[in-house]
FIPA-220160 format. One record per residue (C-alpha): residue in three letters; y, z, x. Coordinates in steps of 0.02 Angstrom, whole numbers, always signed. Layout:
<drenkes>
(drenke 'ala' (Y Z X))
...
</drenkes>
This chain:
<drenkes>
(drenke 'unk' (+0 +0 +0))
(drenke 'unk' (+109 +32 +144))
(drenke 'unk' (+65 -118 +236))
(drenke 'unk' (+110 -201 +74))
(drenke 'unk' (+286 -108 +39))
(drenke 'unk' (+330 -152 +221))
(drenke 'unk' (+285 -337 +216))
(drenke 'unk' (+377 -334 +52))
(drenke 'unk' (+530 -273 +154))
(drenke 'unk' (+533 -388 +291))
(drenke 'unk' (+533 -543 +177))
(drenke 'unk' (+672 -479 +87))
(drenke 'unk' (+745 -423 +281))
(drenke 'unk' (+723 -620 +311))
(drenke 'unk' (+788 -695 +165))
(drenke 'unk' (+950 -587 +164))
(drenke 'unk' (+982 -626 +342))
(drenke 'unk' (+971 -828 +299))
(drenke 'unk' (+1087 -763 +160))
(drenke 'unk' (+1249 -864 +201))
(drenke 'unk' (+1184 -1004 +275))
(drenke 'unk' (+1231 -1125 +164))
(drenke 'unk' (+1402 -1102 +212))
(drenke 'unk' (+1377 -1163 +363))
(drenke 'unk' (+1313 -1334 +336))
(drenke 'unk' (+1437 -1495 +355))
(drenke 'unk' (+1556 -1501 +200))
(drenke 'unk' (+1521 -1659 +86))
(drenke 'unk' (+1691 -1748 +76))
(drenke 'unk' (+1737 -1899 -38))
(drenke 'unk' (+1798 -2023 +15))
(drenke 'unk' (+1705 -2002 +174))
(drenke 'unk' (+1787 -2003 +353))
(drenke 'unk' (+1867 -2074 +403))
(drenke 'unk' (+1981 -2075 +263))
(drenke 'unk' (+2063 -1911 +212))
(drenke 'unk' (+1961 -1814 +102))
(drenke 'unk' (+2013 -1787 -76))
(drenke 'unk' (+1848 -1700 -159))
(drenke 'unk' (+1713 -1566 -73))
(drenke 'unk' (+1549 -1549 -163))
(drenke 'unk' (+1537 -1364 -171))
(drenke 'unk' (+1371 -1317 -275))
(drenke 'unk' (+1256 -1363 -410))
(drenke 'unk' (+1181 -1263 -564))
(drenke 'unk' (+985 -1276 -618))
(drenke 'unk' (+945 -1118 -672))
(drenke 'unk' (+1009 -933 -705))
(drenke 'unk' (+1018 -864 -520))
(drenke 'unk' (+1120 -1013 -455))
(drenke 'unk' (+1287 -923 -525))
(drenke 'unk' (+1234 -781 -393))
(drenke 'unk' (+1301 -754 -200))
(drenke 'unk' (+1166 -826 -88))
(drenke 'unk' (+1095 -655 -32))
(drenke 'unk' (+1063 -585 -204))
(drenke 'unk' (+1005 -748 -272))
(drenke 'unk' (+870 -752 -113))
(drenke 'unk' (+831 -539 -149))
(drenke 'unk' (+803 -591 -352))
(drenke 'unk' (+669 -721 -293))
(drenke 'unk' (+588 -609 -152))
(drenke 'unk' (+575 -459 -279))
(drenke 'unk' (+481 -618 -396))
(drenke 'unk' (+588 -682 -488))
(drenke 'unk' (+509 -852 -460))
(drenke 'unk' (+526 -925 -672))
(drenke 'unk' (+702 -935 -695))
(drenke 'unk' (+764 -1005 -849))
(drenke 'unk' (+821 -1179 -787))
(drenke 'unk' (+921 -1323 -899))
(drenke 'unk' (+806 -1445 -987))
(drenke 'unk' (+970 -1575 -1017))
(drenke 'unk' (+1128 -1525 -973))
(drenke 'unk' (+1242 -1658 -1085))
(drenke 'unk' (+1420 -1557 -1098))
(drenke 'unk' (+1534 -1443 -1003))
(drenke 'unk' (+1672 -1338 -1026))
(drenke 'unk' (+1793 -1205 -951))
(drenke 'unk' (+1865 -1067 -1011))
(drenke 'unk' (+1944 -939 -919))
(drenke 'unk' (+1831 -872 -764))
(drenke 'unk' (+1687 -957 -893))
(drenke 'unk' (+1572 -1095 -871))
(drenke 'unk' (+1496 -1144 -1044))
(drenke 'unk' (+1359 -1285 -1035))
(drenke 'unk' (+1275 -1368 -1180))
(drenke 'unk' (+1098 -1388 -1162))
(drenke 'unk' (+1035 -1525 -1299))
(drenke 'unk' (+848 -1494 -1234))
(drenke 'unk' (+847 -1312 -1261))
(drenke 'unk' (+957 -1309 -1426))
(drenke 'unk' (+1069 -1179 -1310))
(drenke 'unk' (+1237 -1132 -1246))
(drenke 'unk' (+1263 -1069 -1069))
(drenke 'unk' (+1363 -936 -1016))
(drenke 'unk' (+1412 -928 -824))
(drenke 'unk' (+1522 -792 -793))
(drenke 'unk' (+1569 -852 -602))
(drenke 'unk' (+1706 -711 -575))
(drenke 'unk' (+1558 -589 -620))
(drenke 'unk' (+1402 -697 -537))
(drenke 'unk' (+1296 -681 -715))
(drenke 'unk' (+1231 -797 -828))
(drenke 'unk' (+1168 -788 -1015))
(drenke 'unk' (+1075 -914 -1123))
(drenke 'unk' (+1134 -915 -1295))
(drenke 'unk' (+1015 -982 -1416))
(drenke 'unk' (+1033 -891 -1570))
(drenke 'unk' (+1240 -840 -1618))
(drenke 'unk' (+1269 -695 -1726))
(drenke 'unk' (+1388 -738 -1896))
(drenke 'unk' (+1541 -653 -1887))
(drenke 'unk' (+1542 -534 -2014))
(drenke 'unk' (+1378 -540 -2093))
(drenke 'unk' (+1204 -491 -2034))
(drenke 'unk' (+1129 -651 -2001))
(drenke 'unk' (+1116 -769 -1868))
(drenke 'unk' (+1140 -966 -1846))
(drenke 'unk' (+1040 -1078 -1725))
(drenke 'unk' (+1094 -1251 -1643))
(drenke 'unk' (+972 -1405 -1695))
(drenke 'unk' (+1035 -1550 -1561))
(drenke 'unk' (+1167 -1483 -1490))
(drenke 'unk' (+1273 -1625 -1386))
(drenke 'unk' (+1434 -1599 -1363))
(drenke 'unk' (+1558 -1461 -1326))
(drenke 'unk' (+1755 -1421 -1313))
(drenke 'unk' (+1843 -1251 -1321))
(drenke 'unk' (+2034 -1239 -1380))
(drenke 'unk' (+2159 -1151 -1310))
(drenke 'unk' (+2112 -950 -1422))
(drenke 'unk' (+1906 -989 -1351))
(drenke 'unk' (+1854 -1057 -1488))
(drenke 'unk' (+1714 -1152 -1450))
(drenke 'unk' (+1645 -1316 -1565))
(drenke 'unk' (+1490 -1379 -1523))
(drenke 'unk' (+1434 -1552 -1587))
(drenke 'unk' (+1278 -1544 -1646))
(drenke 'unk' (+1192 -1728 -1696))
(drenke 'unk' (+1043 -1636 -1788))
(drenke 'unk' (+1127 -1541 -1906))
(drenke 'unk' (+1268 -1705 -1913))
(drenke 'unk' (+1392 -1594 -1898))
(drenke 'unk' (+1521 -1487 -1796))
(drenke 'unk' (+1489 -1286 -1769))
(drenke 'unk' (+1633 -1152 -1734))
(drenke 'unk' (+1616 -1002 -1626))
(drenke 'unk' (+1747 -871 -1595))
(drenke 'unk' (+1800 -821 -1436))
(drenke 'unk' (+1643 -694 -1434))
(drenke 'unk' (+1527 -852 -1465))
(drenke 'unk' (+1494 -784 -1645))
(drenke 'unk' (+1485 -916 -1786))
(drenke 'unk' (+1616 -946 -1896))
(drenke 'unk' (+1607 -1126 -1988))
(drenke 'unk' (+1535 -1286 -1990))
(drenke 'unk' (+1642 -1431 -2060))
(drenke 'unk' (+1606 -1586 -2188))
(drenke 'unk' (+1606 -1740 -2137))
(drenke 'unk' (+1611 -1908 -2242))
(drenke 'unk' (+1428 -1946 -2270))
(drenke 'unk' (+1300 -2043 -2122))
(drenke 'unk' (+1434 -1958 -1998))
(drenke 'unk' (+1371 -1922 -1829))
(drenke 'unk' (+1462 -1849 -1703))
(drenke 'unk' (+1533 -1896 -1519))
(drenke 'unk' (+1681 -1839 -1410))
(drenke 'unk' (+1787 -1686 -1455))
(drenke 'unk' (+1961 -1619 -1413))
(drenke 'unk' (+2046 -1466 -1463))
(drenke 'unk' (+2238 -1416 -1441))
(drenke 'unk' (+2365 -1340 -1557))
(drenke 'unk' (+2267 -1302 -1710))
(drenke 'unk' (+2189 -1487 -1720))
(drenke 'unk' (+2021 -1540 -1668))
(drenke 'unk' (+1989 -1735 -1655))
(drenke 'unk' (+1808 -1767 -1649))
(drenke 'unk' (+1724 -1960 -1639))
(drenke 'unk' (+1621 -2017 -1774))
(drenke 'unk' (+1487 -2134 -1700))
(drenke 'unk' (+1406 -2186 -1879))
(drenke 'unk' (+1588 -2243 -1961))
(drenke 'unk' (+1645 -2291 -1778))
(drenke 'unk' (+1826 -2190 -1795))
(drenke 'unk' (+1887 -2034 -1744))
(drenke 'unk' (+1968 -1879 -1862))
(drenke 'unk' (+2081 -1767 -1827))
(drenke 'unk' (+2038 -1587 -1925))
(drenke 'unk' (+2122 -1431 -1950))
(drenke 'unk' (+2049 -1303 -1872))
(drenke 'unk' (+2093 -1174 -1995))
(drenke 'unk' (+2042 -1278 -2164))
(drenke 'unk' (+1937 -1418 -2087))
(drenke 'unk' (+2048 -1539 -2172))
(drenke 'unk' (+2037 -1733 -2103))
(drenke 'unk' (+2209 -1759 -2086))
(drenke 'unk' (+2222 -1909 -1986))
(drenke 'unk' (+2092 -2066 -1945))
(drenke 'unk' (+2111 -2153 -1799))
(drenke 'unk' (+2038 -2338 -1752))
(drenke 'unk' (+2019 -2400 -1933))
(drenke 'unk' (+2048 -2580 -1886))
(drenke 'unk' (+1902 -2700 -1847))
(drenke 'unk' (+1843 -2689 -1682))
(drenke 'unk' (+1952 -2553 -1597))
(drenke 'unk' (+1815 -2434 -1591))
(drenke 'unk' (+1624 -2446 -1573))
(drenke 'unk' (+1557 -2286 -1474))
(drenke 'unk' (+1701 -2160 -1452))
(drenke 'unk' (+1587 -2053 -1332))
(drenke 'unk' (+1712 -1942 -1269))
(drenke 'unk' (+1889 -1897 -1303))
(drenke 'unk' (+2014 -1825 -1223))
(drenke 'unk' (+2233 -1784 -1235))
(drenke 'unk' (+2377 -1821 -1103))
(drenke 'unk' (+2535 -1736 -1075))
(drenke 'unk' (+2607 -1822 -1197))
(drenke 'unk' (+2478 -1789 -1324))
(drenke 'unk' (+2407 -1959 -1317))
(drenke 'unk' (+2225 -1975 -1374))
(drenke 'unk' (+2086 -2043 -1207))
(drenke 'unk' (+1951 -2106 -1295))
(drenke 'unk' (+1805 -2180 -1167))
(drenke 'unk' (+1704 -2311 -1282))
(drenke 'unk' (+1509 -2338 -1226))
(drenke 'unk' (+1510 -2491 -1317))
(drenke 'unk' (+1654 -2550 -1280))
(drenke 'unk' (+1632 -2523 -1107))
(drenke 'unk' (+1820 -2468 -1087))
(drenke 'unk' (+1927 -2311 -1104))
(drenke 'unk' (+2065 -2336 -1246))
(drenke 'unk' (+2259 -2227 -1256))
(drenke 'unk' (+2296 -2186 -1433))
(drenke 'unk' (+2472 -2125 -1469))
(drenke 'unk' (+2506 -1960 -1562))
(drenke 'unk' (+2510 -2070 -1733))
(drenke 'unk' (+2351 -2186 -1700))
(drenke 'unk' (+2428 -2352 -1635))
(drenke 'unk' (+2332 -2414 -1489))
(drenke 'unk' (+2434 -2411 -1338))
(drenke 'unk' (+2329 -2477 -1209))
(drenke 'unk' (+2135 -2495 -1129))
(drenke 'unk' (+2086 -2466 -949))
(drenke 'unk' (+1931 -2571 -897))
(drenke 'unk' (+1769 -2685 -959))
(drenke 'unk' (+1616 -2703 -929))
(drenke 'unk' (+1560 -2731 -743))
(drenke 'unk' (+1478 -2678 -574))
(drenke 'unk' (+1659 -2679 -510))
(drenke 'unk' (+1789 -2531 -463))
(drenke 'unk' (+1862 -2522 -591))
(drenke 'unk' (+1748 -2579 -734))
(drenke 'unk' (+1587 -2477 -819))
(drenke 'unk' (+1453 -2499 -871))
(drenke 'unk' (+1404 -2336 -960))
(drenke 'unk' (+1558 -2258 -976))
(drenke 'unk' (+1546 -2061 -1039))
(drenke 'unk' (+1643 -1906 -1012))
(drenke 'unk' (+1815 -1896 -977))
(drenke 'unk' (+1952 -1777 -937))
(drenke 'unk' (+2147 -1754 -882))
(drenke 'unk' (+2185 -1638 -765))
(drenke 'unk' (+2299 -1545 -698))
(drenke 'unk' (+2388 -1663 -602))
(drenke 'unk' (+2387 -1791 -721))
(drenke 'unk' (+2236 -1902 -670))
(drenke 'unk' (+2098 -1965 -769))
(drenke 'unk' (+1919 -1953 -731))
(drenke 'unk' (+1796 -2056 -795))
(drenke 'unk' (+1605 -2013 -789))
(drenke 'unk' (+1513 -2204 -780))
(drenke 'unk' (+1314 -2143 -823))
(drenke 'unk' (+1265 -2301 -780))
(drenke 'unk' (+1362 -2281 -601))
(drenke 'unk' (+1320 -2117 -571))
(drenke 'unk' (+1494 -2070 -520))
(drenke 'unk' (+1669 -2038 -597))
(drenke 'unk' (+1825 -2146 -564))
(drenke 'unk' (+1979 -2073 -556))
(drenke 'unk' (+2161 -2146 -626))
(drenke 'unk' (+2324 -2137 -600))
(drenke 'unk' (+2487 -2100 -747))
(drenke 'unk' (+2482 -2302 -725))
(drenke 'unk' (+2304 -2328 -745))
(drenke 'unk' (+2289 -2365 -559))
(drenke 'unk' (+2125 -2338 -495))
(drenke 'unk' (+2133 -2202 -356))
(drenke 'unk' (+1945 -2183 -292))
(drenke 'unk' (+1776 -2130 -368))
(drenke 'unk' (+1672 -2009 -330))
(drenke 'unk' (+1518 -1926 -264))
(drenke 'unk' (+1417 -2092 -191))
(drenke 'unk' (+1230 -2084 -170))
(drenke 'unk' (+1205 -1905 -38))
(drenke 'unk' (+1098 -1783 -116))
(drenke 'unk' (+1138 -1643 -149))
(drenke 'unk' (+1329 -1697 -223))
(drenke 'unk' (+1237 -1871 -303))
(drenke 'unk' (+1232 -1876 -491))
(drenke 'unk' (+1098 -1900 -596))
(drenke 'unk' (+1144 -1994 -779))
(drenke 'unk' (+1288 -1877 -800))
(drenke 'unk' (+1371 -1846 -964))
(drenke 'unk' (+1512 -1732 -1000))
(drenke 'unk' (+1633 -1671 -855))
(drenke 'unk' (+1768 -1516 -860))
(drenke 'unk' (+1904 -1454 -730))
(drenke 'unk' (+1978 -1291 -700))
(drenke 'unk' (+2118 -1234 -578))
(drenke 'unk' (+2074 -1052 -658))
(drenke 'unk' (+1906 -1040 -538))
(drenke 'unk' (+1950 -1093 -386))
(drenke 'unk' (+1975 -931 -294))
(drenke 'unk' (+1781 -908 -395))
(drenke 'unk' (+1709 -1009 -304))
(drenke 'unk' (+1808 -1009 -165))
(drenke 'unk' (+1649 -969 -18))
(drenke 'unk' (+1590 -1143 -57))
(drenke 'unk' (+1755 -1228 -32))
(drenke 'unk' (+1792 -1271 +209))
(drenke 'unk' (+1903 -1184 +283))
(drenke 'unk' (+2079 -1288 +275))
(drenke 'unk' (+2052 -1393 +102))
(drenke 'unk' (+2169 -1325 -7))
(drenke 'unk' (+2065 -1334 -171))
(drenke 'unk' (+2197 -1377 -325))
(drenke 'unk' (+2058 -1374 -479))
(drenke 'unk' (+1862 -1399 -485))
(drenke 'unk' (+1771 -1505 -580))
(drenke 'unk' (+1601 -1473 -656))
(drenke 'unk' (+1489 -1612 -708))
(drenke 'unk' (+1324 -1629 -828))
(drenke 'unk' (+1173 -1709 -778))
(drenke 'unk' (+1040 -1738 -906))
(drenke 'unk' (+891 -1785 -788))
(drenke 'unk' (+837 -1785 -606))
(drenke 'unk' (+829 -1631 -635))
(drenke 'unk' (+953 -1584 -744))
(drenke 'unk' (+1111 -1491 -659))
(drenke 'unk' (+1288 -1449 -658))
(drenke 'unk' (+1379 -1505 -518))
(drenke 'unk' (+1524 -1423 -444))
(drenke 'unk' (+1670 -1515 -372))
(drenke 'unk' (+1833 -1458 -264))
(drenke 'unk' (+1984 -1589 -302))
(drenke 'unk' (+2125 -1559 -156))
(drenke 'unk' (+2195 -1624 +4))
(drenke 'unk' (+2149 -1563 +187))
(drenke 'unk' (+2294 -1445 +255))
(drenke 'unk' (+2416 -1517 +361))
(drenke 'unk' (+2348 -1677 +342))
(drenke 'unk' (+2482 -1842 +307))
(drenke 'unk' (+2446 -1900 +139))
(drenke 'unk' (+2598 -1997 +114))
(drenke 'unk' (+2508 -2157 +106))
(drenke 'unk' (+2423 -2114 -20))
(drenke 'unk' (+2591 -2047 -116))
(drenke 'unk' (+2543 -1883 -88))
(drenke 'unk' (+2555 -1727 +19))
(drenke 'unk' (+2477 -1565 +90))
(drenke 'unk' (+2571 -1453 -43))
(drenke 'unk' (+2494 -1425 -246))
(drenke 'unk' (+2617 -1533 -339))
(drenke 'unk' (+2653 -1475 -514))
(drenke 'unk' (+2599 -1576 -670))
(drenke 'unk' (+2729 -1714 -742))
</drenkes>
């Protein structure tokens, strides 16, 4: 028993003192050298323990902790707070990542706010989370779109003209505009009522597959359209203002064209499924760069929905080299290979002359 306690000890002894390591392999830059770098692949998510510092994640598995729950397809992300939520269509779950606390939680079963009951997710798909943490999850079994409160309790689910069947979502100021793959439009809803106060891309042929959605500074609606094989602007009101893309094996063009997202600084990222990377805009619909390329570990897999956050950084700030000043981090879904969240840095290198490139060392503040 002894012999066993001690052997016992000097695995967990070994696997503590690797503890760290990973911090000390080459950072993954995009675009590679020698170009100045722009994004560092800092981590990916699989399973429970990968929200954990290296040394406890390496003393859970040496005490046995050798099942962890892992993601069965990872299809949507979102941020809120020091929160990563993931939608996982292949376990009818939410995930919790707490990464200012290192914990994670599977959600599978929500609690209805005021009543003793719960509610359960069918084919869950999609997920955004407005600006009080409520949290809507698209769910294409039950054709529908469920609310959570900020405690991830359920509240509602909302009606929907009949055959409707759901696709991108975006929630700000008391509206929610969600994609309506069946009808091929998007609505925008009330959050309070669930009113459909406004339809948007009721004329023939401006929509076909609004995947995802997403809103500008100026409140313009991003819509990226899988069948269009394009990303659309909407204006406030619903005209169409403009389109970025076709479809192609170009920079530039898509061919499977999926989640998208604004961030901070203004720029547009495109997930392209078919790809396997995510292009990135300017204001003027310029295309920057794209990013990861082909390297395991910071490849993609048939990624789906993406998410940023400048609220983490200082998180997960062990993974990001010494000297890149981090400005936000993106997290990606992949639904196979196998399925993962990816975590990205988006910055410059300090000291570095970006002014080719229209840009410098020093965090510029959103437009």
């Amino acid at each position: 028993m002894l012999k066993k306690c001690c052997s016992v000890l000097v695995l967990v002894l070994l696997l503590a003192g690797c503890a760290g390591s990973k911090k000390n392999l080459e950072p993954i830059y995009f675009p590679p050298a020698p170009d100045l770098p722009r994004v560092q692949y800092l981590t990916g998510f699989v399973s429970e323990l990968d929200v954990l510092p290296e040394s406890k994640r390496r003393l859970a598995l040496a005490l046995g902790n050798t099942a962890p729950l892992t993601f069965k397809k990872a299809t949507d992300v979102a941020f809120y707070g020091h929160m990563l939520y993931v939608i996982d269509s292949g376990m009818q779950a939410l995930w919790r990542f707490d990464l200012q606390q290192r914990k994670a939680r599977v959600l599978q079963g929500f609690d209805i706010a005021g009543e003793e009951a719960t509610f359960s997710l069918r084919k869950p798909i999609g997920l955004t989370i407005d600006e009080q943490g409520r949290k809507f999850i698209a769910d294409s079994g039950l054709r529908t779109v469920i609310v959570l409160d900020k405690d991830e309790k359920y509240l509602r689910s909302y009606d929907f003209p009949e055959g409707f069947r759901p696709g991108g979502m975006v929630a700000a100021g008391g509206n929610l505009w969600v994609g309506d793959l069946f009808h091929r439009r998007i609505y925008r809803l009330d959050i309070a009522s669930g009113e459909i106060l406004q339809t948007v891309g009721t004329k023939e042929g401006e929509l076909y597959w609004p995947y995802s959605l997403a809103l500008d500074s100026a409140g313009n609606l991003i819509v990226s359209d899988m069948g269009l094989f394009r990303v659309l602007k909407f204006s406030p009101r619903g005209k169409l203002l403009g389109q970025i893309g076709q479809v192609g094996d170009r920079p530039g063009q898509f061919t499977r064209p999926k989640g998208i997202v604004v961030s901070p600084d203004g720029l547009l990222h495109v997930v392209d499924s078919g790809f396997g990377n995510v292009q990135v805009f300017d204001r003027n619909d310029r295309l920057l760069m794209f990013y990861p390329g082909t390297s395991p570990p910071a490849s993609l897999f048939l990624p789906m929905g993406i998410a940023v956050s400048a609220d983490i950084v200082a998180d997960l700030q062990e993974f990001i080299a010494p000297g890149f000043k981090a400005s936000y981090v993106v997290a990606i879904a992949n639904q196979f290979g196998p399925s993962r969240v990816n975590l990205y840095a988006f910055g410059v290198r300090e000291g570095a002359d970006y002014s080719k490139y229209g840009l410098s060392a020093e965090k510029k503040k959103p437009q």
